[in-house]
C-alpha positions in Angstrom: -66.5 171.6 -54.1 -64.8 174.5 -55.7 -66.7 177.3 -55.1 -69.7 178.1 -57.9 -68.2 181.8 -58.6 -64.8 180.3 -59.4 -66.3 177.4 -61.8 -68.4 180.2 -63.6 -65.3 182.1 -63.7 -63.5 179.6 -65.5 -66.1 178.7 -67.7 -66.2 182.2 -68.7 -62.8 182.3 -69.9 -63.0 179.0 -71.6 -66.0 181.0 -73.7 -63.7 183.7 -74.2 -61.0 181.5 -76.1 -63.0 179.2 -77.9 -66.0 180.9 -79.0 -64.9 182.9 -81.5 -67.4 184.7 -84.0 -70.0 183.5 -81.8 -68.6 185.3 -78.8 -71.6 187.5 -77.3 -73.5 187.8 -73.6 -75.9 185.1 -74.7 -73.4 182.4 -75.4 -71.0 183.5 -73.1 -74.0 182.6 -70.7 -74.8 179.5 -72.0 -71.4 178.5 -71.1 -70.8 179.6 -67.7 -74.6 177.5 -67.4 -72.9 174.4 -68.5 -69.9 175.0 -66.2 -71.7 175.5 -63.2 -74.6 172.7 -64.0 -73.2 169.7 -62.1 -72.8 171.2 -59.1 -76.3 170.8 -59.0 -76.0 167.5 -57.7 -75.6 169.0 -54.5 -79.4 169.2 -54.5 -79.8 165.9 -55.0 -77.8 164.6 -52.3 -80.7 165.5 -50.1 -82.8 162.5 -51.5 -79.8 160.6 -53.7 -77.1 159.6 -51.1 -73.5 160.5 -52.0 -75.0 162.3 -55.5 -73.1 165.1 -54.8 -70.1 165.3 -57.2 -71.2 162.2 -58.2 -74.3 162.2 -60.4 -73.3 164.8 -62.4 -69.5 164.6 -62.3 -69.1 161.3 -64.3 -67.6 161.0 -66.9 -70.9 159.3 -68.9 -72.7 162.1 -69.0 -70.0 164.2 -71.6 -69.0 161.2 -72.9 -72.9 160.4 -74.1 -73.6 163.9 -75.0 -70.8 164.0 -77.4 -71.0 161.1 -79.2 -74.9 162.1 -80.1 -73.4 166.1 -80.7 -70.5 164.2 -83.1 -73.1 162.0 -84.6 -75.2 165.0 -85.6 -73.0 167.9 -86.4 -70.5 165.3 -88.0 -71.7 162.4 -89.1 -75.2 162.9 -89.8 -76.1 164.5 -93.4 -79.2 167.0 -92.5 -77.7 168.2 -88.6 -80.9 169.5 -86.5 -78.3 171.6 -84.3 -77.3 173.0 -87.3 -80.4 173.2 -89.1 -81.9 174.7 -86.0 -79.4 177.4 -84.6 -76.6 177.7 -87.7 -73.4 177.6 -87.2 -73.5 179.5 -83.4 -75.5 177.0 -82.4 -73.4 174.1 -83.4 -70.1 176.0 -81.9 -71.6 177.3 -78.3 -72.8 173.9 -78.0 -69.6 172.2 -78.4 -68.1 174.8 -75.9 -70.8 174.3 -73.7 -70.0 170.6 -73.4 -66.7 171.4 -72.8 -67.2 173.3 -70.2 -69.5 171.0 -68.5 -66.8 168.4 -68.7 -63.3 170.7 -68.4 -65.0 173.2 -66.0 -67.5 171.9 -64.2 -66.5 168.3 -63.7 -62.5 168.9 -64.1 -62.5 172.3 -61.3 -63.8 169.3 -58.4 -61.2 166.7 -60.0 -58.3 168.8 -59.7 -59.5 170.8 -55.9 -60.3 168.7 -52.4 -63.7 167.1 -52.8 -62.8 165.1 -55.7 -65.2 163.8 -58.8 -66.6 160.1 -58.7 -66.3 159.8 -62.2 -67.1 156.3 -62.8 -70.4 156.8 -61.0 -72.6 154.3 -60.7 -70.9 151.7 -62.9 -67.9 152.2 -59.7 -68.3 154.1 -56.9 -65.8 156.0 -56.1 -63.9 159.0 -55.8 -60.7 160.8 -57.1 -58.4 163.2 -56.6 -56.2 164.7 -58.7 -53.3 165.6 -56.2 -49.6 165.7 -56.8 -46.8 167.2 -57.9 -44.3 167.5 -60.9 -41.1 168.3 -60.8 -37.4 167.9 -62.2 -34.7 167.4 -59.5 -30.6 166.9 -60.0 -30.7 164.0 -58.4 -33.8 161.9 -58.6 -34.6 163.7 -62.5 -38.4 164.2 -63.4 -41.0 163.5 -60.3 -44.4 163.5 -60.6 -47.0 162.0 -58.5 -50.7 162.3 -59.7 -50.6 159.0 -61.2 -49.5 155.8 -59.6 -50.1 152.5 -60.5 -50.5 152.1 -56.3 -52.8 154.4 -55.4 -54.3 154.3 -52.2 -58.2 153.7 -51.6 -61.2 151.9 -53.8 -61.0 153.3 -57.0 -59.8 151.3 -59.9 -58.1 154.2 -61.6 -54.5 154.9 -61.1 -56.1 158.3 -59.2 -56.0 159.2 -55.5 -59.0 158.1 -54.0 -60.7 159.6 -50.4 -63.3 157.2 -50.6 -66.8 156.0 -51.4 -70.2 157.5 -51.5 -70.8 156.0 -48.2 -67.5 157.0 -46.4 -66.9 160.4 -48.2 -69.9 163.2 -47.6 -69.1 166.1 -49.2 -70.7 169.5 -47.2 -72.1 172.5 -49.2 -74.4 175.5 -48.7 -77.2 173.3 -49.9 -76.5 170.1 -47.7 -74.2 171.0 -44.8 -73.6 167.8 -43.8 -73.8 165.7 -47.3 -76.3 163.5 -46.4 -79.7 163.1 -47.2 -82.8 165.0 -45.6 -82.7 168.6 -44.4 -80.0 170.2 -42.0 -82.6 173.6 -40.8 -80.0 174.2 -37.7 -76.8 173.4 -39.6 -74.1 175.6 -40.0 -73.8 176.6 -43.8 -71.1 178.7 -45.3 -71.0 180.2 -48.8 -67.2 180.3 -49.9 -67.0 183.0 -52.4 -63.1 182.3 -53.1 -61.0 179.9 -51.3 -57.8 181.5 -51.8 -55.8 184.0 -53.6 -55.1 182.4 -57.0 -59.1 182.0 -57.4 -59.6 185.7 -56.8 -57.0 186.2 -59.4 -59.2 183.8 -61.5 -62.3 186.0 -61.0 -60.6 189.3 -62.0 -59.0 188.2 -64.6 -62.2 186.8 -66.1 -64.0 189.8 -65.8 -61.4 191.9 -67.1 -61.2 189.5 -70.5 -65.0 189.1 -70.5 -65.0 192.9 -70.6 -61.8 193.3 -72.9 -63.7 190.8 -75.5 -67.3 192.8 -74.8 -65.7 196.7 -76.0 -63.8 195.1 -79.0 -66.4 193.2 -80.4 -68.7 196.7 -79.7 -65.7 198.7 -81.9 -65.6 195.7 -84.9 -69.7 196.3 -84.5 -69.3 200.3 -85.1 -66.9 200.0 -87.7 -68.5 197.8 -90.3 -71.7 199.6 -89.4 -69.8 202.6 -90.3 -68.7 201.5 -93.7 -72.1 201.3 -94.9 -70.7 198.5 -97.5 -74.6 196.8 -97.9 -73.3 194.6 -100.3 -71.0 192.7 -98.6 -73.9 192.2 -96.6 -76.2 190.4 -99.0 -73.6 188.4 -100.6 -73.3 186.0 -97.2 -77.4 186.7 -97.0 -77.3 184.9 -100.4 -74.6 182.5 -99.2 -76.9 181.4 -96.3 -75.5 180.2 -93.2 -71.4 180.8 -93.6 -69.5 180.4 -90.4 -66.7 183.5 -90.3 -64.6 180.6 -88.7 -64.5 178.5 -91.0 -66.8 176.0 -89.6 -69.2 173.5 -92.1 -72.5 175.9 -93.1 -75.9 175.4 -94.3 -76.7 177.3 -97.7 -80.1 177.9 -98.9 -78.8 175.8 -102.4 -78.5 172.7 -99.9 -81.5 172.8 -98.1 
């Protein structure tokens, strides 16, 4: 598994970019929550055999939670998300889901472990391993997808194997199989290598870039004292600064 400081690192700068106006330590927590939640499966692995990367790295799960997060903020007349939390609620939680899926689900599908994302309807698991290149001679290579791939999957995908061939060891479950491990050897990988430090620091530093700019935008409209401006989006109800579908008090 990619380790759980990288995936929240990611998932933080994936709320930097797309949260816009919504941007804020609460949000930007929410996020990072939904990146990091399926690699709670590893839990589960010590009663669910094979669940982790596997139970909540499928591709159902986002795929469900969209369609109903569509059908309301979308499709449906009277949204509750919307109704509920405004426009900030309808925007984190589209981030959040993508996130869960991108981050959280994408980090294990790209890194060593591998994601079974057709989980339980298939079982097995893929990599996404390869290369692409252009060469003089032989033109563009790439190898992530072949129509060949080696192992059980169905997908064109790399795959190391099955829930009952391919245990997976983390902190939680040493060994990837089910029951406790008290003797086991457990190690906590903080970074794996270099470029994931580089993805730490460079999250912080844009988590705290984003933090002071949004504090100076703060101070200066504060500073303008223009109250007016103020009640005219009171009296306009819920207006997204980003230009996203609002709730006015005329419509409810």
């Amino acid at each position: 598994m990619a380790p759980t400081l990288v995936t929240a690192a990611f998932g933080a700068l994936l709320a930097a970019a797309l949260l816009g106006a919504a941007f804020d330590r609460r949000s930007v927590a929410v996020v990072v929550a939904a990146a990091v939640l399926p690699d709670a499966d590893a839990a589960a692995s010590l009663v669910v055999p094979g669940a982790t990367n596997a139970l909540l790295h499928n591709v159902w799960i986002p795929l469900v939670a969209g369609a109903v997060l569509y059908w309301d903020t979308v499709r449906r007349r009277d949204s509750r998300v919307r109704a509920r939390y405004g426009w900030r609620g309808v925007r984190i939680a589209w981030v959040s889901l993508a996130a869960f899926a991108v981050v959280g689900i994408g980090a294990d599908l790209f890194g060593l472990a591998g994601a079974n994302l057709l989980y339980p309807v298939a079982d097995a698991y893929y990599v996404v391993d390869g290369r692409l290149l252009f060469s003089t001679r032989d033109g563009i290579v790439q190898t992530f997808v072949a129509a060949s791939a080696e192992g059980p999957g169905v997908l064109p995908l790399e795959s190391p194997g099955t829930t009952a061939s391919h245990a997976i060891p983390t902190w939680t479950n040493p060994d990837g199989r089910p029951g406790l491990s008290p003797g086991a050897e457990r190690e906590f990988h903080v970074v794996r290598a270099g470029w994931q430090a580089v993805v730490v620091v460079a999250a912080v530093a844009l988590l705290a870039v984003r933090a002071v700019g949004d504090a100076g935008s703060t101070g200066d409209v504060g500073s303008t004292g223009d109250a007016g401006s103020t009640g005219d989006v009171e009296a306009n109800g819920d207006a997204d600064p980003n230009g996203d579908a609002g709730t006015t008090e005329a419509d409810r």
